[in-house]
VOGU-3710 file (C-alpha; in Angstrom, 3 decimals, decimal comma):
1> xxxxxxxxxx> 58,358/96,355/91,242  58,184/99,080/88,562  60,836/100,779/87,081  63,165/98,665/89,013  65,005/97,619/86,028  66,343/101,696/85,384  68,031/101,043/88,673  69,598/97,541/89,034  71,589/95,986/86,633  70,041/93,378/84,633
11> xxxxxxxxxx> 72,051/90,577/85,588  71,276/91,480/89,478  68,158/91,863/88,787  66,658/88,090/89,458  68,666/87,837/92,575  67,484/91,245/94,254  63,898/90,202/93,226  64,255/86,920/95,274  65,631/88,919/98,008  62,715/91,224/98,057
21> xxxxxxxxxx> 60,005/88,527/98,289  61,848/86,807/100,527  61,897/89,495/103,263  58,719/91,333/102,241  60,679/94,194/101,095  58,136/95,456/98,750  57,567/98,706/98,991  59,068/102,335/96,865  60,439/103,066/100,427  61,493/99,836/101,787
31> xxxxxxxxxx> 63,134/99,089/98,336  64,989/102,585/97,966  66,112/102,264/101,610  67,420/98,642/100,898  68,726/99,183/97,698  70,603/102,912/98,875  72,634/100,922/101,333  73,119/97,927/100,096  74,337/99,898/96,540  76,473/102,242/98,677
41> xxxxxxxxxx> 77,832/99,256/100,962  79,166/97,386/97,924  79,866/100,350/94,997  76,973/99,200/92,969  77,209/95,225/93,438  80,808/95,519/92,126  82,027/94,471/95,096  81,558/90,797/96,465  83,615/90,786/99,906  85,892/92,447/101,588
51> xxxxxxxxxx> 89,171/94,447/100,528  91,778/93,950/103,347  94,952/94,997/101,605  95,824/97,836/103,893  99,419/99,697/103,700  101,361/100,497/106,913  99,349/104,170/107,348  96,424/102,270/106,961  96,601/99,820/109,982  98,008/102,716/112,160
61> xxxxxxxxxx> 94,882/104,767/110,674  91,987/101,942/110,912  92,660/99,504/113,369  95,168/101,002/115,749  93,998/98,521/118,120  95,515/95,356/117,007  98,548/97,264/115,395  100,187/99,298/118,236  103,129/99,858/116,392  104,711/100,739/113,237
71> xxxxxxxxxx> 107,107/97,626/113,925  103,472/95,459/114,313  101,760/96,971/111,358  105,019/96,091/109,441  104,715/92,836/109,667  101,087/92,612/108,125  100,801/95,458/105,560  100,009/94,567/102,413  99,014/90,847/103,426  95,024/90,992/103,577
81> xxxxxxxxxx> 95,383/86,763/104,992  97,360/87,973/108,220  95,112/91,025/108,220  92,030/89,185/108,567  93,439/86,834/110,733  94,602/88,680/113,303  91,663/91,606/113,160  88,671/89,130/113,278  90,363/86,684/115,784  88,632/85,128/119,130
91> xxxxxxxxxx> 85,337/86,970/118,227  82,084/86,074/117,234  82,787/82,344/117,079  85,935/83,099/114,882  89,338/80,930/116,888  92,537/82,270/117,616  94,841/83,919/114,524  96,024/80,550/113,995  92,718/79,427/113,165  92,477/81,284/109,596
101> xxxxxxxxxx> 88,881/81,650/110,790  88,938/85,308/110,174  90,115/85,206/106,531  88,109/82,138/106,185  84,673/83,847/107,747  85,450/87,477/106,134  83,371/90,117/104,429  81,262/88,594/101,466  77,978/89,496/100,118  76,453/92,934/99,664
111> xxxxxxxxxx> 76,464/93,610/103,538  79,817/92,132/104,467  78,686/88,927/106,756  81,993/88,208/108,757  82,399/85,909/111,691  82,368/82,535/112,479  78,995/82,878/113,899  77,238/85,230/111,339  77,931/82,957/108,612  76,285/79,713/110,927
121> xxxxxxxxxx> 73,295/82,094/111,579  72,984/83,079/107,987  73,362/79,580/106,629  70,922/78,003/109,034  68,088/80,431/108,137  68,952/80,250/104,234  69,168/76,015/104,862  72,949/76,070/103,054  76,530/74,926/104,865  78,438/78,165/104,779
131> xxxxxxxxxx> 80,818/77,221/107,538  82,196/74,670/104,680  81,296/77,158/101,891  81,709/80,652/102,989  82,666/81,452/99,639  78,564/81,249/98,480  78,220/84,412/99,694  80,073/86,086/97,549  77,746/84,425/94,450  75,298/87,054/93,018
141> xxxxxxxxxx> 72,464/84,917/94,380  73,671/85,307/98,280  75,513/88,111/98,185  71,671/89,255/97,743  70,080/87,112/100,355  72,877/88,032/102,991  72,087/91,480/102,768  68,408/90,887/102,806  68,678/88,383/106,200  70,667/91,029/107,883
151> xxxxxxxxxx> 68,078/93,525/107,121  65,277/90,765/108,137  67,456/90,108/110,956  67,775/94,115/112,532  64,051/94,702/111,454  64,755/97,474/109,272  61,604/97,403/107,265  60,110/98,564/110,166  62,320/101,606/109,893  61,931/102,305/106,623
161> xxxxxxxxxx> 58,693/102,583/107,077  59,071/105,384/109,018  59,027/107,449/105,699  62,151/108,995/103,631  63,117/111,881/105,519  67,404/112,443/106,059  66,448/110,975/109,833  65,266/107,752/108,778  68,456/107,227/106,177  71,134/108,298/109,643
171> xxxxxxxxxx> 68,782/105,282/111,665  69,317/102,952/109,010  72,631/103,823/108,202  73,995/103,616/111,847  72,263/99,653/111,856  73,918/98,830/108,622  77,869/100,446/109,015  77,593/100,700/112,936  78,674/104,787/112,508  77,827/107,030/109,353
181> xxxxxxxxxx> 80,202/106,542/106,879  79,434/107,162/103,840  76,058/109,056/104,954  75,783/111,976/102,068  75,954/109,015/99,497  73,399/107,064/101,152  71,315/109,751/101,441  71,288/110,932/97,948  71,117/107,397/96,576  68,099/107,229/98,446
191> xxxxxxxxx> 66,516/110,156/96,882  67,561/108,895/93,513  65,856/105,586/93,978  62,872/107,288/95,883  62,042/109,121/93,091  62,099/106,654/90,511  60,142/103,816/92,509  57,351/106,335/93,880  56,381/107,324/90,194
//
């Protein structure tokens, strides 16, 4: 797609072309909606999976639920393994905290795939083993493709095609982050992109 190139880095840019005729994203708005996210989700493809070294405060602040207590959250901060293994257990396919499953099937790829069962979903459709291999999706080559079946996957080109108004971006984002984190960034990513693409 023209003008692509002023807005992905160069060493991307193979990978996000094979994601984009792979799930017939190949339009100015389906790309800018893609590419806002997925740019947004991981800080400009600088980040390949998840960051789970939280402090004390930020157990108590983001996951209150499986750290009641100070005394709990004590005995995880700081240690993103135990994090992930007790956050992400007996869910989505993932075992017990015993497992290692959730450390094991964690965040990768430009939209975070976690779970047992994501990573089994993603891997059948792509034709890989990623229950053996979950680290793939962090390469630049599925870090790509994850983010492109999980927009195949929650139809969001049909979405996007809605047009580029702020509405559209809040629908999108909600799919994508499951609340609206982040939303003002999306937004004017979008607009960025949008305007070099439509040219």
């Amino acid at each position: 797609m023209k003008n692509l190139e002023k807005i992905v880095p160069q060493n991307i840019l193979p990978y996000i072309e094979e994601t984009f005729q792979k799930f017939e994203i190949n339009t100015p708005l389906r790309v800018a909606h893609f590419l806002a996210q997925v740019m947004h989700e991981s800080l400009d493809f600088k980040f390949k999976e998840e960051n789970l070294n939280y402090s004390i405060k930020g157990l108590l602040k983001y996951f209150k639920k499986y750290f009641p207590t100070e005394e709990v959250a004590k005995q995880y901060a700081l240690q993103p393994q135990k994090i992930a293994n007790r956050v992400y257990a007996n869910r989505y396919g993932n075992g017990d905290e015993k497992s290692g499953d959730g450390w094991k099937f964690r965040g990768r790829g430009d939209m975070q795939t976690t779970f047992y069962d994501n990573y089994l979903a993603l891997g059948g459709y792509l034709g890989i083993d990623l229950i053996s291999n979950p680290d793939l999706v962090s390469t630049p080559k599925y870090a790509r493709l994850s983010a492109g079946y999980y927009w195949h996957k929650n139809k969001l080109n049909l979405v996007a095609d809605k047009g580029d108004s702020d509405t559209v971006i809040t629908s999108i984002t909600k799919k994508v982050n499951g609340g609206y984190n982040g939303l003002n960034d999306r937004i004017n990513r979008f607009r960025k992109i949008y305007n070099i693409l439509k040219v």
